[in-house]
Structures are given as C-alpha cells and as structure tokens.
N, C-alpha and C positions, 0 to 999 in steps of 0.2 A: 813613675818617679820612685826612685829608692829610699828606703828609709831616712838614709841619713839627710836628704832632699827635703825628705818632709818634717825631718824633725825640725834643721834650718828653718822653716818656714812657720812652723810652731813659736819660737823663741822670737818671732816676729825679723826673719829673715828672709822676705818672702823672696828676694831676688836670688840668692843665692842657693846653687844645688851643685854638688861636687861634682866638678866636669869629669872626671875617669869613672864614673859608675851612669853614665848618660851615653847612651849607642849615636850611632851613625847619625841616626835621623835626628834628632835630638839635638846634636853636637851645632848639627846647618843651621837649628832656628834660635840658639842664641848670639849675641852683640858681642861685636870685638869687645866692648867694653865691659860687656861679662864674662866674657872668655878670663880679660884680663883678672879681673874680683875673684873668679876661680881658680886661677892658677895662683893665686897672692895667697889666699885663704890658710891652706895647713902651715904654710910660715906665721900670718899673723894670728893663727892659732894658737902655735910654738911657743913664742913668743910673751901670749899674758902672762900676768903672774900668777901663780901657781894657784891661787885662792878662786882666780876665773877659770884658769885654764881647766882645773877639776871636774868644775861645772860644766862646761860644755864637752870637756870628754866625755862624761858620766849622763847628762839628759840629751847630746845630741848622736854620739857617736857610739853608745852603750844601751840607749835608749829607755834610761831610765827614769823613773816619774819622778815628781820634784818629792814627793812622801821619802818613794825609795836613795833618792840621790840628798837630804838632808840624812835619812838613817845611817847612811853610810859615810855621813864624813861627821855626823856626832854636831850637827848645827840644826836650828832651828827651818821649817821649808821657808819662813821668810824671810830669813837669809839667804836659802838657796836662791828664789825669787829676786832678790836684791844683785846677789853675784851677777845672776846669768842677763840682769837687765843692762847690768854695767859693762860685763862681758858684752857684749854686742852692741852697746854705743863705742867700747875701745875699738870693737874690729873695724865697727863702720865709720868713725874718722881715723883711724888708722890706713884702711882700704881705698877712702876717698883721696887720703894725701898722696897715694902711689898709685890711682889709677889717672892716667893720660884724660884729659876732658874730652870730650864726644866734638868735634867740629863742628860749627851752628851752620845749616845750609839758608843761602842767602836766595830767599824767597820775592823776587820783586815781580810787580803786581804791571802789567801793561796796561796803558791804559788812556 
C-alpha cells in the first residue's frame, strides 16, 4: 500500500487508496464501485475549498503531521483536526452523490 493509501486511511478514509499508485494485482481486487471513488477522487479533491483542500494536500499527499501541517499554515492543530474531519465528510457525500449505486442481487431462498 502506498503512502498516500495509507494516509487516506489515517484521516479515517479507510476505503479509499489512489488507483494509479496500486499495480496489477491490486487493481483485480477492487469494486467497480471503487474503482469509480477513485477515479472521482483528485477532482473532488480539486475541488474543496481552499481551507480543506490545504489540509489534505499537506497531511495526506505531503505527508505531514497535524503538529507539522497547523505550523505551516499559522492555525491552531485543532483546527487542523476540525478542517481535515470536515474535509472528508465533503468528499464523502460529495463522492456518494456521483457514485452509481452497487445493484442489490436478488437472493430468493427455495423452499
């Protein structure tokens, strides 16, 4: 798993891990419908506003601690903490409105 895989996963992302840094093998064992969250991703990145989007360039893509990523933008860490929680509720209802719903298979029981 790549860094930037795992920092996602830290920021309580645990689903997502950037599909172009994931090899061959890798690529077969995740869901169309992660596929799709991953390709959506650096757009609804792009996208926040500037106050989140800092945040998780800086702790997920930078890789740096919430100590070192408040030092450098001159805010308190529990602000940083506040951004990056908020950050990642935008992507995750942002992601869920554009990803296609998974088909329910229709399980009937004989009997």
């Amino acid at each position: 798993m790549s860094r930037i895989s795992s920092n996602f996963s830290d920021i309580g992302f645990s689903t997502l891990n950037v599909f172009s840094t994931l090899n061959v093998a890798d690529r077969a064992l995740i869901s169309a419908q992660e596929k799709q969250m991953l390709a959506l991703l650096p757009e609804m990145v792009s996208l926040l506003p500037d106050t989140y989007r800092q945040v998780i360039e800086l702790r997920v893509y930078e890789g740096f601690s919430t100590r070192q990523t408040a030092d450098l933008l001159h805010v308190p860490r529990t602000t940083i903490s506040n951004r990056l929680n908020r950050a990642v509720q935008l992507l995750q209802q942002r992601i869920d409105t554009r990803i296609e719903p998974v088909p329910r298979r229709n399980f009937e029981t004989k009997g």
